[in-house]
N, C-alpha and C positions, 0 to 999 in steps of 0.2 A: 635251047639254052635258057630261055627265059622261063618257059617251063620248070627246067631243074629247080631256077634257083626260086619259083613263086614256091614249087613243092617243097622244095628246104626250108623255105619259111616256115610253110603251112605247118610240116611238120614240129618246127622247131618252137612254133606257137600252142601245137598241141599238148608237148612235153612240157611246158610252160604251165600250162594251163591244168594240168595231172599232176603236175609237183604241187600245184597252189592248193589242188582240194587233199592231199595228202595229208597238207599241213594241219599241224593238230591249234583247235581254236583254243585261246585264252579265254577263260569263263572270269567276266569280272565279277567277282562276288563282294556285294556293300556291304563293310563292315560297319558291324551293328555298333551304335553310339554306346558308350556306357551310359548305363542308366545311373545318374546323378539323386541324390536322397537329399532333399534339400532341410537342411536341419535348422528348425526355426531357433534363434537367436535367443537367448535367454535374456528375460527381461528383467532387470532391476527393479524394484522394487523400492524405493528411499522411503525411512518411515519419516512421519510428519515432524514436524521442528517444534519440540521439545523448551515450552518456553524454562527459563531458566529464573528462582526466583532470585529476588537479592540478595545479597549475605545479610546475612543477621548476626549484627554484632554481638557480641561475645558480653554478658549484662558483669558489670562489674559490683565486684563484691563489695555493699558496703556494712561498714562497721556502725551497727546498733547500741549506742552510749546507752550505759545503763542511766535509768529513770531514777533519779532522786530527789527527793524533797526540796522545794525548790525554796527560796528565802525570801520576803518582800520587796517589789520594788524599790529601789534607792527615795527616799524621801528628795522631792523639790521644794524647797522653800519659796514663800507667795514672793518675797524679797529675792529679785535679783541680784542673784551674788554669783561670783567667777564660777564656781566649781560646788559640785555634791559637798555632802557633810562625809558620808560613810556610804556609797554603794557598795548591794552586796551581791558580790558576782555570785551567781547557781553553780552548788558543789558537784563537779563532775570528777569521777575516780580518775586518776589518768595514770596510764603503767611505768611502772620505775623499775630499773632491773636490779636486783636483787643486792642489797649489800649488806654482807655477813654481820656487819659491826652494827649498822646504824638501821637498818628495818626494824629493829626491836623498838624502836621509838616510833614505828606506825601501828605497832599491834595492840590490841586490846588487853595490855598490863595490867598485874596485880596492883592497884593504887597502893599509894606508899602509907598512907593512912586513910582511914576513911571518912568520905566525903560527908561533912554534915550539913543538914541546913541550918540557916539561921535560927537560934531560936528566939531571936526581937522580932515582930514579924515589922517592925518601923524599920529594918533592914535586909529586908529583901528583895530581889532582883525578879521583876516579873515584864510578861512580855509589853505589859500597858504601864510601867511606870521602877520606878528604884523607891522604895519608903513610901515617905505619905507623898511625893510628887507624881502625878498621873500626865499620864501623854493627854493633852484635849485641857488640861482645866489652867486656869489664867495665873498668869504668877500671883494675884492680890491673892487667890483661895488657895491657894498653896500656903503664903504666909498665914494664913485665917489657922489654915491646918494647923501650921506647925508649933504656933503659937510663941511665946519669949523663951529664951534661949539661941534663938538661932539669927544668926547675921548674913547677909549676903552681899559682900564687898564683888566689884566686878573684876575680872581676870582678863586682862586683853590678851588678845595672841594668844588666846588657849590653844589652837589650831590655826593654820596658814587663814587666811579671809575668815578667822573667828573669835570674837570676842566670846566671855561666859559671864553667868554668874556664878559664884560660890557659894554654895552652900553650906556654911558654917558652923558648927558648936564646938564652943569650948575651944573655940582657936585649929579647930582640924576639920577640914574639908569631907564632909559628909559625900556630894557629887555637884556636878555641875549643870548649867543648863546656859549651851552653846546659841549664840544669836549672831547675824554678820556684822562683819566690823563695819566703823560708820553709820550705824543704828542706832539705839536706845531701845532697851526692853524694858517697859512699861507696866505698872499691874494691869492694864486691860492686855494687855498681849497674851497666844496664849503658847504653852511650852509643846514643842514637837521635837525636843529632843532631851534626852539626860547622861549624863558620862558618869561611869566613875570608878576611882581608881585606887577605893578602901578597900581594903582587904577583910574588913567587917560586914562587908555586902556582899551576901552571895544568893544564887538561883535554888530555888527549892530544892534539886539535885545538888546541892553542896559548895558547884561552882562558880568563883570568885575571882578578883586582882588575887593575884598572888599564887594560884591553884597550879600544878606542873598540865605540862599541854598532855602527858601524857596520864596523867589521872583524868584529865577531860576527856579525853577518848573511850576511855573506861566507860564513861557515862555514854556519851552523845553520839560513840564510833567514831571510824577512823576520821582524820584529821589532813584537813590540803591547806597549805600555805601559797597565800598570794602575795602580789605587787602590781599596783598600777601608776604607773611613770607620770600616766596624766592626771592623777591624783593627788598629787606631791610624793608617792614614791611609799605612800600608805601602807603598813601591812594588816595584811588581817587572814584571820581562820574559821573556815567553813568545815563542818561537822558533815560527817553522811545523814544524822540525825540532828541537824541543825535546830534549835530553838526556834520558834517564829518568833519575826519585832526584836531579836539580839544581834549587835555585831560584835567579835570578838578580833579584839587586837594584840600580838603577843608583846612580850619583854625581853625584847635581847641581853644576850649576858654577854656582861663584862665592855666592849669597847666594839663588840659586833653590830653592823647596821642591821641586818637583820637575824633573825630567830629559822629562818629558814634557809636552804641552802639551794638557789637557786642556778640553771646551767646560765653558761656564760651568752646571753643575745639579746640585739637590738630590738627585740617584738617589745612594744611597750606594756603587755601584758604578760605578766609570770607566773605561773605557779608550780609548785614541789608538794611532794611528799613527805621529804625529808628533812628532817630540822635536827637541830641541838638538843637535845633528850633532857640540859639542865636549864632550858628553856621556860618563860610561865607565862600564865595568861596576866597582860599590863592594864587590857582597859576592858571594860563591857559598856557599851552605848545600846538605847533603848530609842527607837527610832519609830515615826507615824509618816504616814503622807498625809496630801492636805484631807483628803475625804476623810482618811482613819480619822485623824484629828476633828473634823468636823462632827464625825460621830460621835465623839468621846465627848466633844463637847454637849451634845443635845440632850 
């Protein structure tokens, strides 16, 4: 019995054993890795930093006055006195906008009659003296000049802080010769200024008291009217071709303060283009500074 059942084993261990090599083997087979491409990174590249300059402002446009003749310093007198005699501001053009009536009175007009000169030459208007009076010589040789016939009574207040003398014949004010008030003008004294406001004196080119502003233009070119408030409110006319050594002052008509027609503002400096066409020239003054004067005298 024991027999049987080792043999049933045996055998049953053999069939065992014949199944197991029957069995078909599993082949592992390593799967192959993918092959991986490894792709270098693209580099950046930054370009260098780019300095930046500054802005450059923008040059502003300026306007180049035209160059004109310019007029003599204002005379100082060696006597302290308040204020100038006649400074003469530099004639600058300055633009007016067009006005159909009244610009005819800034252009270079047919003169209404023509301009003569004097033919006394003891009345005429030069840039060193008015007649036989010269900027630089002493009032005694002025008198010496002019010899009898002529009187010279003094005129106070001829101008704000100015006294004058008159210079006289035959009872009519030939011109004058302005000194400061609270003075005395002396024959050693000598003259560094002359006014005058006859209309029998005029400048080799014709003009005189009494000449229209636009016959002067004719002569001298266009024509700028000023004011200066600091000056007692003074007017006067500057030529593009201004005389050296003349200031000219005009005469308002009729009940007007001034001959010019100035805009309406507080700058205490004015000046126009524009004026009264039946307008005329009122004064012509002959002016030195001290140097001039010094010279005149030597």
């Amino acid at each position: 019995m024991k027999r049987q059942i080792y043999l049933s084993l045996c055998l049953l261990v053999m069939v065992m054993v014949t199944a197991c090599k029957n069995q078909p083997t599993a082949t592992v087979v390593p799967t192959p890795s993918p092959s991986v491409t490894t792709i270098p990174s693209p580099v950046t590249i930054e370009p260098p930093p780019q300095q930046v300059s500054p802005p450059v402002p923008s040059p502003v446009p300026v306007k180049v006055p035209t160059i004109k003749p310019t007029t003599p310093a204002p005379f100082t007198p060696k006597i302290s006195v308040p204020k100038a005699l006649y400074p003469l501001p530099t004639p600058v053009p300055i633009p007016v906008i067009p006005d159909p009536v009244k610009t005819k009175a800034n252009s270079k007009t047919e003169p209404i009659s023509k301009l003569k000169p004097p033919t006394d030459p003891a009345q005429q208007i030069t840039p060193v003296g008015i007649g036989a009076a010269r900027i630089g010589m002493s009032f005694k040789e002025l008198k010496e000049q002019l010899g009898a016939g002529f009187e010279f009574p003094v005129k106070t207040s001829l101008l704000v802080d100015f006294d004058a003398i008159a210079v006289t014949k035959a009872g009519a004010v030939q011109y004058y010769i302005p000194y400061a008030t609270g003075t005395q003008f002396t024959d050693t004294d000598r003259i560094q200024h002359l006014i005058t406001d006859n209309p029998n004196y005029r400048t080799q080119q014709g003009v005189g008291p009494g000449t229209p502003i636009g016959q002067a233009v004719s002569v001298y070119g266009g024509a700028t009217l000023s004011v200066s408030k600091e000056n007692e409110s003074r007017e006067f006319i500057n030529f593009t071709q201004h005389p050296n050594g003349l200031a000219f002052r005009p005469k308002p008509v009729g009940t007007r303060s001034f001959a010019g027609e100035y805009p309406e503002s507080n700058d205490e400096y004015l000046k126009t283009q524009k004026y009264d066409r039946r307008a005329a020239i009122g004064q012509i003054t002959v002016s030195c500074s001290n140097e001039q004067c010094e010279q005149e005298a030597q």
